[in-house]
PAFITOR-309246 format. One line per field, with one value per residue (C-alpha): residue in one letter; chain; x, y, z. Coordinates in Angstrom, 1 decimal. Example, Ala and Ser with C-alpha at 12.3 -4.5 7.8 and 13.67 -1.06 7.14 Angstrom:
PAFITOR-309246
residu	A / S $
chaine	A / A $
c1	12.3 / 13.7 $
c2	-4.5 / -1.1 $
c3	7.8 / 7.1 $
***
This chain:
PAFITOR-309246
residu	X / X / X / X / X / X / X / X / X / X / X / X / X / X / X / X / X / X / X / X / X / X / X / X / X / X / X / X / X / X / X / X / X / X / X / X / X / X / X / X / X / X / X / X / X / X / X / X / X / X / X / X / X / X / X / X / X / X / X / X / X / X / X / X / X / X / X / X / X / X / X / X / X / X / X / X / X / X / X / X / X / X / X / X / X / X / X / X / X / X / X / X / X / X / X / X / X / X / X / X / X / X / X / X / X / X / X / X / X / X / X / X / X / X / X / X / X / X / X / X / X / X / X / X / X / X / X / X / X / X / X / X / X / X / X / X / X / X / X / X / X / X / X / X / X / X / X / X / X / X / X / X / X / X / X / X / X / X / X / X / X / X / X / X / X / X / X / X / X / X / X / X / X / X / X / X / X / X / X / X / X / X / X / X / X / X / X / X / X / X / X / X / X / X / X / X / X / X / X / X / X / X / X / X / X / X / X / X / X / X / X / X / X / X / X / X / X / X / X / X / X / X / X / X / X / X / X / X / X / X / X / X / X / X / X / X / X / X / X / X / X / X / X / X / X / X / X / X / X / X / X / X / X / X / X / X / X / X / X / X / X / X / X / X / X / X / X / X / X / X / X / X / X / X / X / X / X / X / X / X / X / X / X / X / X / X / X / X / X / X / X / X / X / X / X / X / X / X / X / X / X / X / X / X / X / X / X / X / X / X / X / X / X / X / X / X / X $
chaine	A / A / A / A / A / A / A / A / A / A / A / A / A / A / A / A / A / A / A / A / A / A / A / A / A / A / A / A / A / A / A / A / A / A / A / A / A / A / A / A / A / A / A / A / A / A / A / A / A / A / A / A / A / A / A / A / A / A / A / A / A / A / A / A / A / A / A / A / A / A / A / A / A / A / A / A / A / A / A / A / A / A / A / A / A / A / A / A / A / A / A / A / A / A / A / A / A / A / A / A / A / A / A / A / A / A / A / A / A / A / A / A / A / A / A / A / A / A / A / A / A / A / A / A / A / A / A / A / A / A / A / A / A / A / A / A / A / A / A / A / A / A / A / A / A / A / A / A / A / A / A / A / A / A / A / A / A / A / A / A / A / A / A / A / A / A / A / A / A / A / A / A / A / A / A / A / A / A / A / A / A / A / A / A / A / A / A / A / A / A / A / A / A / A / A / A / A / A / A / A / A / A / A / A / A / A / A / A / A / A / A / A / A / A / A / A / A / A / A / A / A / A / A / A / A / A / A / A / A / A / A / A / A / A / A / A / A / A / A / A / A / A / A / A / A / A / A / A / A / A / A / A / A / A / A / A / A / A / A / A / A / A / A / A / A / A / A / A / A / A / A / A / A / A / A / A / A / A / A / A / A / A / A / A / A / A / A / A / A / A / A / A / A / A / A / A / A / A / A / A / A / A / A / A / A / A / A / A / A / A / A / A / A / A / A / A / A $
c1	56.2 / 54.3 / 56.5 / 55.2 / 55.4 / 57.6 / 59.5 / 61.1 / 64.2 / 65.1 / 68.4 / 69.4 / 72.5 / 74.9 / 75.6 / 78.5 / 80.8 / 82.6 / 84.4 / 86.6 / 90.5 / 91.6 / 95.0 / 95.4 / 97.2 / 98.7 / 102.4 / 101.7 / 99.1 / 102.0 / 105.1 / 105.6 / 105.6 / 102.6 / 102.3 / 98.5 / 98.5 / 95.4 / 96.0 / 96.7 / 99.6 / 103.0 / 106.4 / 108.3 / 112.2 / 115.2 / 118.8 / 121.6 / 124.7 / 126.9 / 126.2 / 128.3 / 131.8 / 134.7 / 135.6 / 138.7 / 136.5 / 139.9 / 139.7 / 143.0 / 142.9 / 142.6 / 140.1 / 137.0 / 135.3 / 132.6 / 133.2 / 130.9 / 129.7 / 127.3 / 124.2 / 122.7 / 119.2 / 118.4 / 116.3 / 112.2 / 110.4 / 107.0 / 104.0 / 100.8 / 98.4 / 96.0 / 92.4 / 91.9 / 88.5 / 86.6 / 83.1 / 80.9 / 77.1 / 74.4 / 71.2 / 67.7 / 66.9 / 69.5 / 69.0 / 65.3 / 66.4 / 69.0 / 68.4 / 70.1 / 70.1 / 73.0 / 75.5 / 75.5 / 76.2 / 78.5 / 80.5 / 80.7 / 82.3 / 85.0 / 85.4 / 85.9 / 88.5 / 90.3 / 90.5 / 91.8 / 94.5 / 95.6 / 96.7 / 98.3 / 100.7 / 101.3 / 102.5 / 104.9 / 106.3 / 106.4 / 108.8 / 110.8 / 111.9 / 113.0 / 116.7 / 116.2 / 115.2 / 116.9 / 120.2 / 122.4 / 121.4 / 123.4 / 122.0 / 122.3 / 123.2 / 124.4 / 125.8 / 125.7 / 121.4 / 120.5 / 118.8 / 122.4 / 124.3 / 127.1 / 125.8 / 126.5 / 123.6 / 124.2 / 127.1 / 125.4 / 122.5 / 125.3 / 126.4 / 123.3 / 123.2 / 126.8 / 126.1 / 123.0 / 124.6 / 127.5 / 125.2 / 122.8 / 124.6 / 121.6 / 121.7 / 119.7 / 117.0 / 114.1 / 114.5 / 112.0 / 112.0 / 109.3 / 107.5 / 109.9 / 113.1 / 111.9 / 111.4 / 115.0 / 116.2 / 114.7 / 116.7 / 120.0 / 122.5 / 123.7 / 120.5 / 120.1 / 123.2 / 122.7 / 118.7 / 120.7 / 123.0 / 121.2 / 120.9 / 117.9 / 116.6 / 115.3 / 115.8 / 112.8 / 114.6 / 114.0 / 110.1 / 108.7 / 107.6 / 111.1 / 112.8 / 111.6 / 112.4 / 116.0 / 116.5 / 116.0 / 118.2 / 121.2 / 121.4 / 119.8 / 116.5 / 113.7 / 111.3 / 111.2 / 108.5 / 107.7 / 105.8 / 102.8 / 100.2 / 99.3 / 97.2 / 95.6 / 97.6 / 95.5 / 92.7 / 89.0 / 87.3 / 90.5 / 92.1 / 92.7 / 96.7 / 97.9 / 101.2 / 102.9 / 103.2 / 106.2 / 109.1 / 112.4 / 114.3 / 115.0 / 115.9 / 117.7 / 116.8 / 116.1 / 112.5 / 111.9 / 110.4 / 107.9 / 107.2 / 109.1 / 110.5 / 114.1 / 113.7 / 114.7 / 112.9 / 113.4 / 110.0 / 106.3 / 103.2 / 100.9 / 97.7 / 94.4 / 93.2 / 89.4 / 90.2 / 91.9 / 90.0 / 85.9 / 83.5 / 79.9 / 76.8 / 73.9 / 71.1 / 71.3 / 69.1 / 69.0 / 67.4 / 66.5 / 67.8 / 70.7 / 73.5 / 76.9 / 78.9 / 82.3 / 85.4 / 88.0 / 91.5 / 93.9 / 97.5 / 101.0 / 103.2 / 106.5 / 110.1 / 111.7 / 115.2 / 116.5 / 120.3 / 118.4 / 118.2 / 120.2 / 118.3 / 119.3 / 117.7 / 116.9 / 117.9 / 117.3 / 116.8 $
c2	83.3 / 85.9 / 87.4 / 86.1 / 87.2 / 84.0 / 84.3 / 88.2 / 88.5 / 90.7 / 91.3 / 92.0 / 93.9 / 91.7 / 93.7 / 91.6 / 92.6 / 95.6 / 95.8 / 98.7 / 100.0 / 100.7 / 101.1 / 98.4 / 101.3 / 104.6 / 105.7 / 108.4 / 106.7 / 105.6 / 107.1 / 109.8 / 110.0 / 111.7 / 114.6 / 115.8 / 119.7 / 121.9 / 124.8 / 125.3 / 126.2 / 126.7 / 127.4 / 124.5 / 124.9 / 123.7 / 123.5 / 124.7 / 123.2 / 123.8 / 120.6 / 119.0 / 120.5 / 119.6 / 121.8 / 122.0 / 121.7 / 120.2 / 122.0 / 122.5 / 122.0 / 125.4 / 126.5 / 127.6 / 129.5 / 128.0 / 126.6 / 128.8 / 127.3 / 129.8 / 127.9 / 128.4 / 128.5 / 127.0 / 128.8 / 128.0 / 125.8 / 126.7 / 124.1 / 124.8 / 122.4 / 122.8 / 121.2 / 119.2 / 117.7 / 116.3 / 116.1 / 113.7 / 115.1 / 111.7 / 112.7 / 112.1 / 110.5 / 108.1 / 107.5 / 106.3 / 104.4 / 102.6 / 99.2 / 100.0 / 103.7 / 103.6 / 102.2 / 104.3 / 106.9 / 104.7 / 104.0 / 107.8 / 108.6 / 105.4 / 107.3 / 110.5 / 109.4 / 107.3 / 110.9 / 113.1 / 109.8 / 109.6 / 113.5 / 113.0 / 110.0 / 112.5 / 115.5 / 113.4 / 111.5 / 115.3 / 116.0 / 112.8 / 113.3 / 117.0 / 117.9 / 121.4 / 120.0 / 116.7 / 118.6 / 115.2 / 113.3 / 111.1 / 110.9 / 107.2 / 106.0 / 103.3 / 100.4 / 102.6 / 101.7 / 98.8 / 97.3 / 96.4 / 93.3 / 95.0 / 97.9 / 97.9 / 98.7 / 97.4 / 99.4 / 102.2 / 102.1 / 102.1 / 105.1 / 106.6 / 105.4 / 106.6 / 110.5 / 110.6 / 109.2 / 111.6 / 114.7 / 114.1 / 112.4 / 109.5 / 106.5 / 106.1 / 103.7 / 103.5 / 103.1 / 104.3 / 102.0 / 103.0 / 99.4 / 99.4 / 100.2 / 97.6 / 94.9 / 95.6 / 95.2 / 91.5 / 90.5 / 92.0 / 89.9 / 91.6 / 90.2 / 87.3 / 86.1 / 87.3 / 85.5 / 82.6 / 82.0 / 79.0 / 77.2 / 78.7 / 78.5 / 82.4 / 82.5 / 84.5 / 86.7 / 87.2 / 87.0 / 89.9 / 89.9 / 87.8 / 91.3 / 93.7 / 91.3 / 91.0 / 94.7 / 95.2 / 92.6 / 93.0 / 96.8 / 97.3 / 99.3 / 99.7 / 100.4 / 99.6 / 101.8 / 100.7 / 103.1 / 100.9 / 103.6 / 103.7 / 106.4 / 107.6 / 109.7 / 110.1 / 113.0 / 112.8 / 111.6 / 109.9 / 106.4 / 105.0 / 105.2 / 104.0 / 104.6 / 104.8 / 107.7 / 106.8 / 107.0 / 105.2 / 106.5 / 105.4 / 107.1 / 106.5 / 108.5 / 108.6 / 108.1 / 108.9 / 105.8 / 107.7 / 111.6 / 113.4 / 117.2 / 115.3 / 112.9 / 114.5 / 112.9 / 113.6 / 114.6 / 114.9 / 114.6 / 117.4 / 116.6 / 118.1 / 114.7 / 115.8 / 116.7 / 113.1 / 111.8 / 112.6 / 112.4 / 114.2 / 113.5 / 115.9 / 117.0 / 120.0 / 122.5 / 124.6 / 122.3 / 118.9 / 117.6 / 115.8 / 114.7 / 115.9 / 113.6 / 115.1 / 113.5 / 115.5 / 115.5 / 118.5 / 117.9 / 119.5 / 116.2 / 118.3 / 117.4 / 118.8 / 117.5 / 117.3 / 116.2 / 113.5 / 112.0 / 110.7 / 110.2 / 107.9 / 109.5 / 106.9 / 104.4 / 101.9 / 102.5 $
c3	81.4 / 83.6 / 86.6 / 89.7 / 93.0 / 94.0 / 90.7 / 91.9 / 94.2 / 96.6 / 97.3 / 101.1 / 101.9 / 103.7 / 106.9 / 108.2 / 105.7 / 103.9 / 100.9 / 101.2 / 100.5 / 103.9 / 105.6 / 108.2 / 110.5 / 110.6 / 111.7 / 113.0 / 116.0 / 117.6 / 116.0 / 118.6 / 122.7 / 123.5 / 126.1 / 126.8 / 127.5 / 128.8 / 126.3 / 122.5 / 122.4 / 124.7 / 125.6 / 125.4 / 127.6 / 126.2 / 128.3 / 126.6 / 126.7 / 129.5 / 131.2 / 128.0 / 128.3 / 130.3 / 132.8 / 135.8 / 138.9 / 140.4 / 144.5 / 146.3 / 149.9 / 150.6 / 147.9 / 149.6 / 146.4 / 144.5 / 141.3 / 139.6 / 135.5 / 134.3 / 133.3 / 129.2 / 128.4 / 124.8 / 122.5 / 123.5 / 121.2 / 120.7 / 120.4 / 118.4 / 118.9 / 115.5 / 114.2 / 111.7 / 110.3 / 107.6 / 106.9 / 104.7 / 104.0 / 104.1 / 102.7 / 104.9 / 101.2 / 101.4 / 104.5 / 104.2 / 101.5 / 102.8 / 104.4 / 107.3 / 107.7 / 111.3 / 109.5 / 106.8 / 109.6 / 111.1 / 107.4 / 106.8 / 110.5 / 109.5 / 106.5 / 107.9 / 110.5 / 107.8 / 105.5 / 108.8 / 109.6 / 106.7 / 106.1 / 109.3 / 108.2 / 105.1 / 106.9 / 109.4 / 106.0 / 104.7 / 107.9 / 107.8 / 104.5 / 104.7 / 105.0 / 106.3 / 109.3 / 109.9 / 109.1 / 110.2 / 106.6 / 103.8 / 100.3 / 99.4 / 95.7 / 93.0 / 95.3 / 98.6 / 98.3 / 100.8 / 97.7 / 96.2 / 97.5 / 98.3 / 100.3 / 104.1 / 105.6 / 109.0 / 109.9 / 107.7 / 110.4 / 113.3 / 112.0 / 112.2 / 115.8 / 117.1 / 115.2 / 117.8 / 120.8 / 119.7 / 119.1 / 122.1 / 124.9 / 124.1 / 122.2 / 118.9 / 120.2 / 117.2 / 113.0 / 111.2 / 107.6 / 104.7 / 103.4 / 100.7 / 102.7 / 105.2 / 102.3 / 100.7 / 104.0 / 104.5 / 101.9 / 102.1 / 102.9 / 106.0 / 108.0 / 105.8 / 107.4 / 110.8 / 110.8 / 109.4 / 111.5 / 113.6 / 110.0 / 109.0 / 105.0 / 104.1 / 100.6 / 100.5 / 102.8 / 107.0 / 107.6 / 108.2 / 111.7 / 112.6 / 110.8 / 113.4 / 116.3 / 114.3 / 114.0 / 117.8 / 118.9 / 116.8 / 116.9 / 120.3 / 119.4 / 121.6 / 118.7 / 115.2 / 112.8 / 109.4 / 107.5 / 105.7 / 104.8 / 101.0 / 99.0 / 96.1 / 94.6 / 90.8 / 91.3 / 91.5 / 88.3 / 87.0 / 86.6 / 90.2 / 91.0 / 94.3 / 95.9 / 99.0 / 101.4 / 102.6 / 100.2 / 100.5 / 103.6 / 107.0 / 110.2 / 113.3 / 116.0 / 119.7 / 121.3 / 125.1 / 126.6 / 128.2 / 128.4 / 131.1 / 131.6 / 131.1 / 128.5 / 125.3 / 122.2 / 118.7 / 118.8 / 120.7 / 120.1 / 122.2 / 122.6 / 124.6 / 126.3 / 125.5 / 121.4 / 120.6 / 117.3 / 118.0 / 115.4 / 115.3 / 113.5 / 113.3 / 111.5 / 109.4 / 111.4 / 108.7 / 105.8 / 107.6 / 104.5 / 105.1 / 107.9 / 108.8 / 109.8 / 110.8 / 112.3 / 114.1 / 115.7 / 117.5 / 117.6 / 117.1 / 116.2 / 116.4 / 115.8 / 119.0 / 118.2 / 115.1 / 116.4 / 118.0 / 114.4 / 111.4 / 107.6 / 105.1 / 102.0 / 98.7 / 101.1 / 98.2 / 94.4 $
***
């Protein structure tokens, strides 16, 4: 039968949804206090300790000198707040082809942000892991691994907590878990019990949003962090492999509430308020050929106490 004009089909892009891999959020966003600075980089004071020792400051009656403690200055940290970017090139061809040429703009700028995010999560998982610089660490193995049922885990993680009070003079107040420490944990005995103690069936283990609420109540945490954020990790051209880029650790540590000159923090974020995540999209003067479409971010996430911290490496197997 001859193709009619009523007989051919045109198929219309659906504009209301997106099939697309994407991580749902990024540690990183919210892992760290945040301090906003007007420069790029800076001096950053530390006290020494002095104000940590005993001293006899005992006065007799007819004592009238001062009781004189010379004060120490800490070594100065430095912060160096860097760029980071990534660009994706959309064609004026494309464009003109494409049914709905803004939010192919607008898909490369998500894009862009997700690839400059991402690299971000993987250099503070880079730093979580590291035992050069959280010195105060124990290597986990065989039953010691939260993933076997005889582990201890919950006075494991009070450990963690009393080496940072001890260290720092403040409590261990946040756990970071990685998604597969996290998922061990839910069904470890140790908080099976404690979620069950109201007569509660978990036999798949604690739910996962009643775990974080569990982990704050019965060890006193202000925050709980679970590192979620997956990856590609095959190359370019080859079969797709996936994994996470957080391994299988945990930390205790402390986190200032909110930035201030004295509330230590295992670490900071420093930020310029006016480079937080931008993205720019602009014709190639050059050629007129295509679009750059380029998503940036300036920061210096840095660890600023490493004492303020305790890692559990290969928390589970």
């Amino acid at each position: 039968m001859p193709i009619s004009i009523n007989s051919v089909r045109v198929d219309q892009q659906v504009k209301t949804l997106l099939l697309a891999a994407k991580n749902e959020s990024y540690l990183a966003d919210a892992f760290l206090p945040e301090i906003a600075v007007k420069d790029d980089s800076g001096i950053i004071p530390t006290w020494g300790n002095a104000h940590m020792r005993s001293y006899n400051l005992e006065r007799s009656a007819n004592d009238t000198d001062f009781h004189y403690v010379e004060m120490e200055n800490g070594a100065s940290l430095r912060y160096n707040v860097r760029d980071f970017d990534a660009a994706h090139k959309v064609t004026t061809k494309l464009l003109e082809q494409a049914a709905d040429p803004y939010n192919l703009l607008t898909l490369s700028a998500i894009s862009a942000r997700e690839i400059v995010k991402l690299n971000r999560d993987i250099a503070l998982a880079a730093q979580l892991t590291n035992t050069s610089v959280l010195t105060t660490n124990q290597t986990l193995s065989g039953s010691s691994q939260w993933s076997h049922a005889d582990s201890t885990p919950f006075s494991d993680i009070e450990t963690g907590k009393d080496s940072v009070l001890l260290k720092t003079g403040t409590s261990g107040n946040a756990i970071y878990l990685s998604h597969q420490v996290a998922t061990k944990l839910r069904q470890h005995p140790d908080y099976i019990n404690l979620y069950g103690l109201g007569g509660r069936n978990v036999p798949g283990g604690v739910p996962a949003d009643a775990f974080v609420e569990l982990l704050k109540q019965v060890h006193n945490f202000s925050f709980v962090f679970i590192g979620k954020t997956t990856q590609i990790t095959s190359k370019d051209g080859e079969a797709v492999t996936r994994g996470f880029v957080f391994g299988k650790d945990a930390v205790v540590f402390h986190r200032a509430e909110a930035p201030s000159i004295l509330a230590p923090s295992f670490g900071y974020s420093f930020v310029i308020p006016e480079k937080r995540i931008t993205t720019d999209t602009f014709l190639d003067p050059a050629t007129k050929k295509f679009y750059n479409v380029e998503a940036k971010l300036s920061f210096d996430d840095k660890i600023t106490m490493p004492d303020a911290a305790y890692l559990f490496k290969n928390a589970v197997a």
